[in-house]
PDB file with SEQRES, HELIX, SHEET and CRYST1 records, atoms N, CA, C and O in Angstrom:
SEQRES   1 A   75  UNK UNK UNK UNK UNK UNK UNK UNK UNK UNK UNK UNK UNK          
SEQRES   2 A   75  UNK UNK UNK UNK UNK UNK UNK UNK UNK UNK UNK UNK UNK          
SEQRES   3 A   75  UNK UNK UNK UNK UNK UNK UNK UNK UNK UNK UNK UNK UNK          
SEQRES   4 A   75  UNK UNK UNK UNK UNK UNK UNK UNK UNK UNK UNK UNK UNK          
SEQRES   5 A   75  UNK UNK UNK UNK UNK UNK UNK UNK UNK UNK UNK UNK UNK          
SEQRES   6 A   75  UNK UNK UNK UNK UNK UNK UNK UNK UNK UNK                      
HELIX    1 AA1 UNK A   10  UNK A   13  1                                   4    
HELIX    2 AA2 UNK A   21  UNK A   26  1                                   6    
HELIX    3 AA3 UNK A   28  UNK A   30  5                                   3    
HELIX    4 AA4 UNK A   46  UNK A   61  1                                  16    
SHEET    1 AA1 3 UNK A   7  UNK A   8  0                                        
SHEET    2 AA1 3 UNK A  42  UNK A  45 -1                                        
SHEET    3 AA1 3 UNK A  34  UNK A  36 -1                                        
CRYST1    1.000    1.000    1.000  90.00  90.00  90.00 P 1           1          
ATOM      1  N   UNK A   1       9.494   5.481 -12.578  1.00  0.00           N  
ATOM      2  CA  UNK A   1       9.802   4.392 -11.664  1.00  0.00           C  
ATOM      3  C   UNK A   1      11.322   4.287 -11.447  1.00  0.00           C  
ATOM      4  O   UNK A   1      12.151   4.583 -12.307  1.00  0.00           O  
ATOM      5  N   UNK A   2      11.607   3.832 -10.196  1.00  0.00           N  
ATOM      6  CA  UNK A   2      13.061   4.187  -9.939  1.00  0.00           C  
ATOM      7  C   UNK A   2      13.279   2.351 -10.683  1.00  0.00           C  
ATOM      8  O   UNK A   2      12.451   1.440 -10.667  1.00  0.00           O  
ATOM      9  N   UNK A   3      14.527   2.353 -11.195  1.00  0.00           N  
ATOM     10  CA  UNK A   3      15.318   0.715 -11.575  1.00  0.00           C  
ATOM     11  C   UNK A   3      15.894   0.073 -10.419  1.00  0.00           C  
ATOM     12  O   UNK A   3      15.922  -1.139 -10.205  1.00  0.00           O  
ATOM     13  N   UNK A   4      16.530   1.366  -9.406  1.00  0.00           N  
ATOM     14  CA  UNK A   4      17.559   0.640  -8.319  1.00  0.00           C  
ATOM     15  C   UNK A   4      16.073   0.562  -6.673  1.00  0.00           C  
ATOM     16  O   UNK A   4      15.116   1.299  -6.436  1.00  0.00           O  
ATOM     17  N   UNK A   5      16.558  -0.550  -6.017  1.00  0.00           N  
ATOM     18  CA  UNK A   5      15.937  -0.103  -5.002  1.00  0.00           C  
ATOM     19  C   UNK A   5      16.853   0.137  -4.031  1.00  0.00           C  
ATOM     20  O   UNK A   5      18.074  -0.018  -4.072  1.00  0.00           O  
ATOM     21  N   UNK A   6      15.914   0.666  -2.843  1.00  0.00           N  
ATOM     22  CA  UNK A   6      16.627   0.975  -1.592  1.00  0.00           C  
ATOM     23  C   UNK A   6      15.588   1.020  -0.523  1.00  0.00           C  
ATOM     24  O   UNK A   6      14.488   0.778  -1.020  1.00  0.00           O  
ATOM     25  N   UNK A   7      15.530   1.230   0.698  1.00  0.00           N  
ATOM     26  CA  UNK A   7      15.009   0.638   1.922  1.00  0.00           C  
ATOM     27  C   UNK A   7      14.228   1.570   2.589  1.00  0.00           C  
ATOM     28  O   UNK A   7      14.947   1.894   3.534  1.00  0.00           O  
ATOM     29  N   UNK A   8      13.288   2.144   2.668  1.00  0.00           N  
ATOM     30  CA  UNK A   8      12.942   3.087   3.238  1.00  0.00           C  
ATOM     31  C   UNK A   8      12.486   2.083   4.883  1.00  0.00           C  
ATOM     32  O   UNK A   8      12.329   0.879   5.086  1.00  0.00           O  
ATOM     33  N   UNK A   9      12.385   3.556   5.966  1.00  0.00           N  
ATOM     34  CA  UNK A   9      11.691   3.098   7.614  1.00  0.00           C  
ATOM     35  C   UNK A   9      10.444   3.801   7.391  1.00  0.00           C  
ATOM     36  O   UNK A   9      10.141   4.659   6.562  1.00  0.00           O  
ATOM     37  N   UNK A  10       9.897   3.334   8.170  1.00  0.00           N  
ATOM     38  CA  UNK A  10       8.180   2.859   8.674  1.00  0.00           C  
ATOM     39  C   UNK A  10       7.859   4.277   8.067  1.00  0.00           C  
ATOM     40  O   UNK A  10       7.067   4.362   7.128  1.00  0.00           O  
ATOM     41  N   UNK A  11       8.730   5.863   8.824  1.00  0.00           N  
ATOM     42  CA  UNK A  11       8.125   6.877   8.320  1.00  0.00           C  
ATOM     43  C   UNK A  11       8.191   7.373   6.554  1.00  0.00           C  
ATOM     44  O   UNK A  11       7.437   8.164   5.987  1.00  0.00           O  
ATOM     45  N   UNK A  12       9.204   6.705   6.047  1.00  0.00           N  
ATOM     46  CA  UNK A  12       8.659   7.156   4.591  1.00  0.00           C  
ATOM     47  C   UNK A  12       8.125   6.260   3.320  1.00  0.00           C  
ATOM     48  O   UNK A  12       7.986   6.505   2.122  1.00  0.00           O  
ATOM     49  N   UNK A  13       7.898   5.151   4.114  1.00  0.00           N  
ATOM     50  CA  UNK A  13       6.659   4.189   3.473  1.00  0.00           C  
ATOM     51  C   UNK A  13       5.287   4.193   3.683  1.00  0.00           C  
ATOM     52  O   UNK A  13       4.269   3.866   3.072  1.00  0.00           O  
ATOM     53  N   UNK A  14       5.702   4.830   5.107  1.00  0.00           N  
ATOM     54  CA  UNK A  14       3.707   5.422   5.738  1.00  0.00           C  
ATOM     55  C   UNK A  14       3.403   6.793   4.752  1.00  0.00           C  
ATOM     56  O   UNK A  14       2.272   7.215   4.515  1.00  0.00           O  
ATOM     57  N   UNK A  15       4.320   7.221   4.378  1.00  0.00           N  
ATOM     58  CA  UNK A  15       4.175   8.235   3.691  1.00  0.00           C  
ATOM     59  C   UNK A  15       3.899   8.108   2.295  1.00  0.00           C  
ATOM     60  O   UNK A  15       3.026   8.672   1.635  1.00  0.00           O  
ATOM     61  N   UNK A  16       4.772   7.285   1.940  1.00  0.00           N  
ATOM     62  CA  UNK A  16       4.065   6.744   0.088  1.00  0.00           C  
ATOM     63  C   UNK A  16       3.125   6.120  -0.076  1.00  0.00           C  
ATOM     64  O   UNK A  16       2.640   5.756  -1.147  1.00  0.00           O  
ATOM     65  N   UNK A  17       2.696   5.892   1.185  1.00  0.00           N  
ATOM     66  CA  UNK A  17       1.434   4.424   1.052  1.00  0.00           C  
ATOM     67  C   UNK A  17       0.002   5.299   1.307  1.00  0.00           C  
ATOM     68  O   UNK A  17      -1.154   5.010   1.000  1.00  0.00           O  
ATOM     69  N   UNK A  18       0.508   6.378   1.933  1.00  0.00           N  
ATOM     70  CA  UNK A  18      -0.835   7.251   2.396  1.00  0.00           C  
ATOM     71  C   UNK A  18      -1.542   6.381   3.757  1.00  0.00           C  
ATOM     72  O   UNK A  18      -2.664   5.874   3.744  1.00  0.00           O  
ATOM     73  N   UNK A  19      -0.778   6.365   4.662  1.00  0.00           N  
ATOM     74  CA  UNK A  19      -1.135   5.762   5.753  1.00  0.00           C  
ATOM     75  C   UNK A  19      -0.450   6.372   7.084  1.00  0.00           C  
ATOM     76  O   UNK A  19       0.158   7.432   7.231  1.00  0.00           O  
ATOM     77  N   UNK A  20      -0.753   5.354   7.993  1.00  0.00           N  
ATOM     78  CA  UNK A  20       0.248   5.837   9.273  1.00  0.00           C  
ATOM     79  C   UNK A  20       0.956   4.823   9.812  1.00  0.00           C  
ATOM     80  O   UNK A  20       0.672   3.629   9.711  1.00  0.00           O  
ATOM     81  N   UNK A  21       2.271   5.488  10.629  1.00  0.00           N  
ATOM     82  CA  UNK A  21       3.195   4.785  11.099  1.00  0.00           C  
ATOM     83  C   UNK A  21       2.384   3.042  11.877  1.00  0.00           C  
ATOM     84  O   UNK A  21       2.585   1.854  11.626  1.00  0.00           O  
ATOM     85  N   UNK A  22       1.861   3.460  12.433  1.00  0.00           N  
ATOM     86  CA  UNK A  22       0.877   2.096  13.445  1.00  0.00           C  
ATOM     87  C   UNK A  22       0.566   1.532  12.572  1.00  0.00           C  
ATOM     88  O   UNK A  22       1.183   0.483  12.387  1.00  0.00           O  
ATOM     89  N   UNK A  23      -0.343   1.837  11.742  1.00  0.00           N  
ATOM     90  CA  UNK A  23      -0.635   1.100  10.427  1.00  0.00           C  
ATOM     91  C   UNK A  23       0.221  -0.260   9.906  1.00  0.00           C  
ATOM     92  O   UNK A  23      -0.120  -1.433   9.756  1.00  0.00           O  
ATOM     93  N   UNK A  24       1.403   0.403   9.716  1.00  0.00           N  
ATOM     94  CA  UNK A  24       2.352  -0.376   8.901  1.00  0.00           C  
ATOM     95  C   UNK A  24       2.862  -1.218  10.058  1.00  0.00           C  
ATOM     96  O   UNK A  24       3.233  -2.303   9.609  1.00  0.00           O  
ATOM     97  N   UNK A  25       3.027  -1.138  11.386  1.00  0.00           N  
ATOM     98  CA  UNK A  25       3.753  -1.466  12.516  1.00  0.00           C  
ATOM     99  C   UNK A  25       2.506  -2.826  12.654  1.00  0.00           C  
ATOM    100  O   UNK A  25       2.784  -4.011  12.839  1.00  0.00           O  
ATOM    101  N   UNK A  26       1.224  -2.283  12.515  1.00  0.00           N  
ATOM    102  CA  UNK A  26       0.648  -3.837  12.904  1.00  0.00           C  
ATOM    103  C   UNK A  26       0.271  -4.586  11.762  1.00  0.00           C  
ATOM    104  O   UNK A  26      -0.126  -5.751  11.769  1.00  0.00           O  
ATOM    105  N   UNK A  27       0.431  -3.782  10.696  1.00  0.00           N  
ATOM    106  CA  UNK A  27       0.246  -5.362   9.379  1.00  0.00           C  
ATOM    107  C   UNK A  27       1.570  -5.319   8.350  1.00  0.00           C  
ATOM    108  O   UNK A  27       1.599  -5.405   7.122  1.00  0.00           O  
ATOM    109  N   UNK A  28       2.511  -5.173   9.194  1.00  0.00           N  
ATOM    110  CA  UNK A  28       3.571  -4.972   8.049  1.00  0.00           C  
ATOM    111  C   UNK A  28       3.830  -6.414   7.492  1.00  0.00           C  
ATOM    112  O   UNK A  28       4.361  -6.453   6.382  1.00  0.00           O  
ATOM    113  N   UNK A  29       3.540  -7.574   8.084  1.00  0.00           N  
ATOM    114  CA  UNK A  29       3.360  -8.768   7.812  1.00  0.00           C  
ATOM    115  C   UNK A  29       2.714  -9.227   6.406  1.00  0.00           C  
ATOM    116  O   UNK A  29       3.100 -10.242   5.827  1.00  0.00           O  
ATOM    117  N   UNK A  30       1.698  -8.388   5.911  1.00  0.00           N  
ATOM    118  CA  UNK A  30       0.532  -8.366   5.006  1.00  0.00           C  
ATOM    119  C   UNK A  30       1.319  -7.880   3.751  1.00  0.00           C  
ATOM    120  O   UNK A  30       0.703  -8.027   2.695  1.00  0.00           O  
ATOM    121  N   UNK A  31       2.505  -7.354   3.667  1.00  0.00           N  
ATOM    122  CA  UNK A  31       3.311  -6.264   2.665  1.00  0.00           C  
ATOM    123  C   UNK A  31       4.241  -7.137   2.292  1.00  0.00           C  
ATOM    124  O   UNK A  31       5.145  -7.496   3.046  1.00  0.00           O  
ATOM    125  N   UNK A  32       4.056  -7.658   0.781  1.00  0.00           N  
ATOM    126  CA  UNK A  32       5.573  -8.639   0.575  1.00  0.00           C  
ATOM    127  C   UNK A  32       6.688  -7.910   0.490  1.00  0.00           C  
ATOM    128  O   UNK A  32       7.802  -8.400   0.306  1.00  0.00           O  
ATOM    129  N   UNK A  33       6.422  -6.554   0.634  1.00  0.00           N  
ATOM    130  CA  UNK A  33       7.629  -5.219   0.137  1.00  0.00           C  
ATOM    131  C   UNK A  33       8.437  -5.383   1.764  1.00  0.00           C  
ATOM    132  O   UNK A  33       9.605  -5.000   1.838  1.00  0.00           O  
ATOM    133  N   UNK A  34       7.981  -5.769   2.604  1.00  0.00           N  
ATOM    134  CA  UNK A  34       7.946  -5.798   4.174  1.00  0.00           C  
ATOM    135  C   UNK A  34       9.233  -6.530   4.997  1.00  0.00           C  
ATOM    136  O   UNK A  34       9.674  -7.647   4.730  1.00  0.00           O  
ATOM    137  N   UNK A  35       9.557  -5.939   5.695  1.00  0.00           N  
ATOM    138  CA  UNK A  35      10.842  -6.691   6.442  1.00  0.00           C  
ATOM    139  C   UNK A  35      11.326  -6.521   7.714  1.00  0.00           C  
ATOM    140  O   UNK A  35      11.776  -5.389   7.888  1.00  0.00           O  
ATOM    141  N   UNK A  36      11.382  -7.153   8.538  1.00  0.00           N  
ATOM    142  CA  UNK A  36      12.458  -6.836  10.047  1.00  0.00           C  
ATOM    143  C   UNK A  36      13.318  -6.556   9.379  1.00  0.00           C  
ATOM    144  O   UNK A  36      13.695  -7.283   8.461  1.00  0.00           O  
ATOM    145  N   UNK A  37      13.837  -5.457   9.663  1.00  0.00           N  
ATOM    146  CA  UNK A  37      15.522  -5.270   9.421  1.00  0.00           C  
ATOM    147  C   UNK A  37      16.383  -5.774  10.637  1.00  0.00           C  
ATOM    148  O   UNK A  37      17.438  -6.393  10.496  1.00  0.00           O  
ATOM    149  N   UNK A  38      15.885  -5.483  11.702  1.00  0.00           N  
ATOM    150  CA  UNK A  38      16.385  -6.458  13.483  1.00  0.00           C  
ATOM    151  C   UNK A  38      15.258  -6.905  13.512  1.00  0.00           C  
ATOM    152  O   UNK A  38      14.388  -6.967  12.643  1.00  0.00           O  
ATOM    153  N   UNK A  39      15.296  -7.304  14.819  1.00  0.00           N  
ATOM    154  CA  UNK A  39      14.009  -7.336  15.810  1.00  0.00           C  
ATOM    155  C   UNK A  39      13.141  -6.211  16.208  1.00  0.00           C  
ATOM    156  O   UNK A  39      12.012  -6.297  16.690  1.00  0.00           O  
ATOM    157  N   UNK A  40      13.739  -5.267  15.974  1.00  0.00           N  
ATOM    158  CA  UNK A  40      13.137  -3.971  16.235  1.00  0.00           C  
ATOM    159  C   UNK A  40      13.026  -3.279  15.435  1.00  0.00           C  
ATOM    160  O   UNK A  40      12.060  -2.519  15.516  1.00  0.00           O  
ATOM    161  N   UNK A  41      13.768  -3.183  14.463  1.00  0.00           N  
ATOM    162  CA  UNK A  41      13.392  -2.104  13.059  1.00  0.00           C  
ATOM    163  C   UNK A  41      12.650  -2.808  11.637  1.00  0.00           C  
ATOM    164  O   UNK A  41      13.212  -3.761  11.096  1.00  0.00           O  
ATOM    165  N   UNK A  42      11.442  -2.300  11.124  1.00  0.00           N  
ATOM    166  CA  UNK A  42      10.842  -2.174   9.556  1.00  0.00           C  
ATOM    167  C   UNK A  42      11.669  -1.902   8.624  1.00  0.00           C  
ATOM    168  O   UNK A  42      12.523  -1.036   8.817  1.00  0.00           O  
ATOM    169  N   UNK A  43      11.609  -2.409   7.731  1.00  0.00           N  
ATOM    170  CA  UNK A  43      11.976  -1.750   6.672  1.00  0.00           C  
ATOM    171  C   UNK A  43      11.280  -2.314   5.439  1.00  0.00           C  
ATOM    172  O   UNK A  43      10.731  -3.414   5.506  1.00  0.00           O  
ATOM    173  N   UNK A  44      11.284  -1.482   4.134  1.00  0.00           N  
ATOM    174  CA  UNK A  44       9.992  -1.500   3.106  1.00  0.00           C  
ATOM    175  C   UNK A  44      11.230  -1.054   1.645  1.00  0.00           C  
ATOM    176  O   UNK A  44      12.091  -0.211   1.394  1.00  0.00           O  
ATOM    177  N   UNK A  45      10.698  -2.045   1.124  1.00  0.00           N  
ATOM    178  CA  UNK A  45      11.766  -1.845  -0.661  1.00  0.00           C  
ATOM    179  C   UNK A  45      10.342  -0.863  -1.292  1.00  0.00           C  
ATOM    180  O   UNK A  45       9.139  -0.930  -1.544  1.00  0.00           O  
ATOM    181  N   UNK A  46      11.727   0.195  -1.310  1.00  0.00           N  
ATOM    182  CA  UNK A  46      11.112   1.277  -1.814  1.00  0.00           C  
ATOM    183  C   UNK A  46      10.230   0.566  -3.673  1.00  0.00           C  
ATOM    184  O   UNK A  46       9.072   0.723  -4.060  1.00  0.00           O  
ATOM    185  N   UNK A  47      11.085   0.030  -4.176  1.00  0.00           N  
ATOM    186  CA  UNK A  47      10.665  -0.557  -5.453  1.00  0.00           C  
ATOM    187  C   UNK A  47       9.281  -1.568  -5.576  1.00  0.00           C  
ATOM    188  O   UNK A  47       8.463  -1.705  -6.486  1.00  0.00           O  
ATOM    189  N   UNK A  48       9.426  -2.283  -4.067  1.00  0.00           N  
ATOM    190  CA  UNK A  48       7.750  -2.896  -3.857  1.00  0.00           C  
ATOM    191  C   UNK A  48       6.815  -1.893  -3.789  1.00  0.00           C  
ATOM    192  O   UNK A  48       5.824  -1.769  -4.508  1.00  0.00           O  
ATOM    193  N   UNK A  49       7.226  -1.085  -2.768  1.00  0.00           N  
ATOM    194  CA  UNK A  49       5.859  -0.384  -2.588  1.00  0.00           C  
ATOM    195  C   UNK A  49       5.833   0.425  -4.290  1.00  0.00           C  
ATOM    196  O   UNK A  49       4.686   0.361  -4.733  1.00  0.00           O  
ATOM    197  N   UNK A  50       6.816   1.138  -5.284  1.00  0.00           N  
ATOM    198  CA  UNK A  50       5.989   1.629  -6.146  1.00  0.00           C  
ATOM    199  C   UNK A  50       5.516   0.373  -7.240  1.00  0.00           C  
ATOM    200  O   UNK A  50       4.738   0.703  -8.136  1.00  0.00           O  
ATOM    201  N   UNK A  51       5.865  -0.709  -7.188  1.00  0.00           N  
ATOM    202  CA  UNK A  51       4.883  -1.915  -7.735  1.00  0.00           C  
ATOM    203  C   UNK A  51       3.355  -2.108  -6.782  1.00  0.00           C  
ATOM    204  O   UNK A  51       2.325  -2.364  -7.406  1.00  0.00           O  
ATOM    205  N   UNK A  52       3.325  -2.008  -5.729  1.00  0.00           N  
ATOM    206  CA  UNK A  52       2.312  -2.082  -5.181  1.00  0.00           C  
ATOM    207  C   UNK A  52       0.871  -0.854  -5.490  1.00  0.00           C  
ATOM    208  O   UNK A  52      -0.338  -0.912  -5.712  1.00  0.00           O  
ATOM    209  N   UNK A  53       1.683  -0.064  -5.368  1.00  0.00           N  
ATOM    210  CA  UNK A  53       1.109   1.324  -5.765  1.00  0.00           C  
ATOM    211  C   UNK A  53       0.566   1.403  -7.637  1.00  0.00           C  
ATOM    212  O   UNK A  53      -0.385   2.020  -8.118  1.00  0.00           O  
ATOM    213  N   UNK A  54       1.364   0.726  -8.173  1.00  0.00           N  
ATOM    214  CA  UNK A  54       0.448   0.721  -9.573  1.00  0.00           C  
ATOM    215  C   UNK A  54      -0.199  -0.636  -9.451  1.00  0.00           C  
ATOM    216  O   UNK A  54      -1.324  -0.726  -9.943  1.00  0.00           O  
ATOM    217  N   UNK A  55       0.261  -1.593  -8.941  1.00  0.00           N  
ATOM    218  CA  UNK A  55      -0.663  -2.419  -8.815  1.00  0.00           C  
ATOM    219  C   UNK A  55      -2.346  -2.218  -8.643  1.00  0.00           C  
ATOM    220  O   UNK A  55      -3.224  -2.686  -9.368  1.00  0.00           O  
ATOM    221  N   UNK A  56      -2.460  -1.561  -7.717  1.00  0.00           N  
ATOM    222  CA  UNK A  56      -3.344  -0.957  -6.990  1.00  0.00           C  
ATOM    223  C   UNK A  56      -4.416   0.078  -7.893  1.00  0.00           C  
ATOM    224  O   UNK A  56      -5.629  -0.070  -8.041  1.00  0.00           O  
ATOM    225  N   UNK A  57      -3.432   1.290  -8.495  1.00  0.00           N  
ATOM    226  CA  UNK A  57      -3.795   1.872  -9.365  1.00  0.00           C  
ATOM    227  C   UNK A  57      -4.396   1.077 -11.044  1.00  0.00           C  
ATOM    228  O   UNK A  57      -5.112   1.573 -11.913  1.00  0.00           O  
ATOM    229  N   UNK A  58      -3.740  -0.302 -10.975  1.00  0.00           N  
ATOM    230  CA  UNK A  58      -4.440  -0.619 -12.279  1.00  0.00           C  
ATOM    231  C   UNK A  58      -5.558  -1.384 -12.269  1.00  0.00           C  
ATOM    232  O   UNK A  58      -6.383  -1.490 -13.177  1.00  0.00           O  
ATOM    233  N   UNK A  59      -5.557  -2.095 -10.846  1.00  0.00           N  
ATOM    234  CA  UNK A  59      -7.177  -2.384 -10.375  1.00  0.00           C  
ATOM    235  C   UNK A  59      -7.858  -1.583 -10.603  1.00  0.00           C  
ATOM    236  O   UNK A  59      -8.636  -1.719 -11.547  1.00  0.00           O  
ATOM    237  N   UNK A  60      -7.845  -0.063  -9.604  1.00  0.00           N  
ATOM    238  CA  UNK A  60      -8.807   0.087  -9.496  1.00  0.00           C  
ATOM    239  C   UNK A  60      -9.124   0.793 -11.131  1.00  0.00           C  
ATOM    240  O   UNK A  60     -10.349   0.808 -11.246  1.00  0.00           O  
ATOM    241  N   UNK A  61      -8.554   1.297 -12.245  1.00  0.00           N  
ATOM    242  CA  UNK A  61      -8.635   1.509 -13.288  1.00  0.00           C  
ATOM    243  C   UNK A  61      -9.806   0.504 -13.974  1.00  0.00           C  
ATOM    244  O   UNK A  61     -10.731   0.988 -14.626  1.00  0.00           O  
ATOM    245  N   UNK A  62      -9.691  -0.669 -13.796  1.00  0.00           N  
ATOM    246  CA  UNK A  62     -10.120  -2.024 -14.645  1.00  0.00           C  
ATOM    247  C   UNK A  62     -11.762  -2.401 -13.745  1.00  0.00           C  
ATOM    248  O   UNK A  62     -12.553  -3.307 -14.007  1.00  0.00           O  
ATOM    249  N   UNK A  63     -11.855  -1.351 -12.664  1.00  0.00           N  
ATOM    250  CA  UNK A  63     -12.763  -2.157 -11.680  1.00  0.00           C  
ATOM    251  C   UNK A  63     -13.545  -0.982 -12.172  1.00  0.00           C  
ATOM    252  O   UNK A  63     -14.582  -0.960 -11.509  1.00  0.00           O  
ATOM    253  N   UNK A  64     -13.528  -0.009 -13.016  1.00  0.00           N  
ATOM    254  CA  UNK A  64     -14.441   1.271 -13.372  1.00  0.00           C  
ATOM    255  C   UNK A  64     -14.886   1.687 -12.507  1.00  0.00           C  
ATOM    256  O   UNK A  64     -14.845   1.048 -11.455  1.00  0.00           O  
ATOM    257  N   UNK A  65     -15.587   3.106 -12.579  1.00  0.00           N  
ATOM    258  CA  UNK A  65     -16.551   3.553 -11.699  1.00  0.00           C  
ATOM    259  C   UNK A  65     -17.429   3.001 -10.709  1.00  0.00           C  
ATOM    260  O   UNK A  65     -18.175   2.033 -10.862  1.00  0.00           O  
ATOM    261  N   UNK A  66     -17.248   3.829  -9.493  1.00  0.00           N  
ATOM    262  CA  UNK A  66     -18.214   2.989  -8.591  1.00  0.00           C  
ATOM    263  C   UNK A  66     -19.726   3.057  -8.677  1.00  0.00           C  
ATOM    264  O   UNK A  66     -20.147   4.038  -9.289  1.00  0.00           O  
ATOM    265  N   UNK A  67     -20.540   2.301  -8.238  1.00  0.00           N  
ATOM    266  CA  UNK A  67     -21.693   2.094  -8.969  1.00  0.00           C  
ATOM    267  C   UNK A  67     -22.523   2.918  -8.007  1.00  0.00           C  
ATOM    268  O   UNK A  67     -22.355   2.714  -6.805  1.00  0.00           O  
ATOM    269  N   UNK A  68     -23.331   3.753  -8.371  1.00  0.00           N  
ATOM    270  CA  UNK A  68     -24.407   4.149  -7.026  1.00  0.00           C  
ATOM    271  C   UNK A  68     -25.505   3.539  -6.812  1.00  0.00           C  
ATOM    272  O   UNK A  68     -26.415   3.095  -7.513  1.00  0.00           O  
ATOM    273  N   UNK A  69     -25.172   3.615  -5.288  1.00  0.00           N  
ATOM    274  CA  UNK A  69     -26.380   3.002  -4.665  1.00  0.00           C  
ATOM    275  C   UNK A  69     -27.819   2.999  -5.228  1.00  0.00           C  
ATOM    276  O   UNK A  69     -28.408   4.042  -5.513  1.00  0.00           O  
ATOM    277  N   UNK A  70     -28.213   2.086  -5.335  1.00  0.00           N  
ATOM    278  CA  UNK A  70     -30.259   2.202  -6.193  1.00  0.00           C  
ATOM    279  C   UNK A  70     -31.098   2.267  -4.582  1.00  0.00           C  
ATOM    280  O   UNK A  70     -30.878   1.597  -3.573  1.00  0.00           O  
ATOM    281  N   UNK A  71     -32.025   3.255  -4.813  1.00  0.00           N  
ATOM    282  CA  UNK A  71     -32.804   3.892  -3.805  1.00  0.00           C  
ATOM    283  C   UNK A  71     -33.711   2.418  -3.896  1.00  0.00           C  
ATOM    284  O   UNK A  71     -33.568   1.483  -4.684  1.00  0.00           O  
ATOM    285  N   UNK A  72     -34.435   2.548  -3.070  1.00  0.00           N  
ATOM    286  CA  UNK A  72     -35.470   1.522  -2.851  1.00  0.00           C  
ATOM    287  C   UNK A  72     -36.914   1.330  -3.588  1.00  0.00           C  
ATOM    288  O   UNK A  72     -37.658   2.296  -3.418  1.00  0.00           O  
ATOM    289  N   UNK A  73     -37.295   0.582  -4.143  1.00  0.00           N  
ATOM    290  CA  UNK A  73     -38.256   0.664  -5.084  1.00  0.00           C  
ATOM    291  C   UNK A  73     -39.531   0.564  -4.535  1.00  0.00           C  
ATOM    292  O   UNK A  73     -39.702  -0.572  -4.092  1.00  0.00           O  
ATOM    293  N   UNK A  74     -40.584   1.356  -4.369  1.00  0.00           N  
ATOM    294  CA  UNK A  74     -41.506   0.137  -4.024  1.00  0.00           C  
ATOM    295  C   UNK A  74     -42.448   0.475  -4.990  1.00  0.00           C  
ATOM    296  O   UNK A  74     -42.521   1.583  -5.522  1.00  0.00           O  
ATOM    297  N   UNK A  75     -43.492  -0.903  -5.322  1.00  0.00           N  
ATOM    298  CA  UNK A  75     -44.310  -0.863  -6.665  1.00  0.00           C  
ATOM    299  C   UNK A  75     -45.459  -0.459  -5.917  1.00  0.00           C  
ATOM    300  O   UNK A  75     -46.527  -0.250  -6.491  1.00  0.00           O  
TER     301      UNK A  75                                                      
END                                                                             
């Protein structure tokens, strides 16, 4: 994990996030990592998104395996 942060644009946060540019452009609102830098430019703390990213990762750790579907029973 990096200690210092710094600012990444739309293209290399779409990129750590595993997403796409549009993506981030219409819910960047939803991202507390998230910011107008103007009126016209995104920008994303590189240090949120890798908190977000283990965040994420320790859910889904704690949420175990996904369960499979049960076929339909009939008696």
């Amino acid at each position: 994990m990096v200690t210092e942060d710094r600012l990444l644009n739309v293209a290399e946060a779409a990129a750590m996030l595993k997403t796409t540019k549009d993506h981030l452009y219409r819910h960047w609102a939803e991202y507390l990592f998230a910011f107008k830098w103007t009126p016209r430019q995104l920008r994303f703390s590189l240090k949120g998104i890798q908190d977000y990213i283990a965040r994420k990762l320790e859910e889904q750790h704690h949420a175990g395996p996904p369960i499979p579907a049960r076929e339909h029973l009939v008696d």
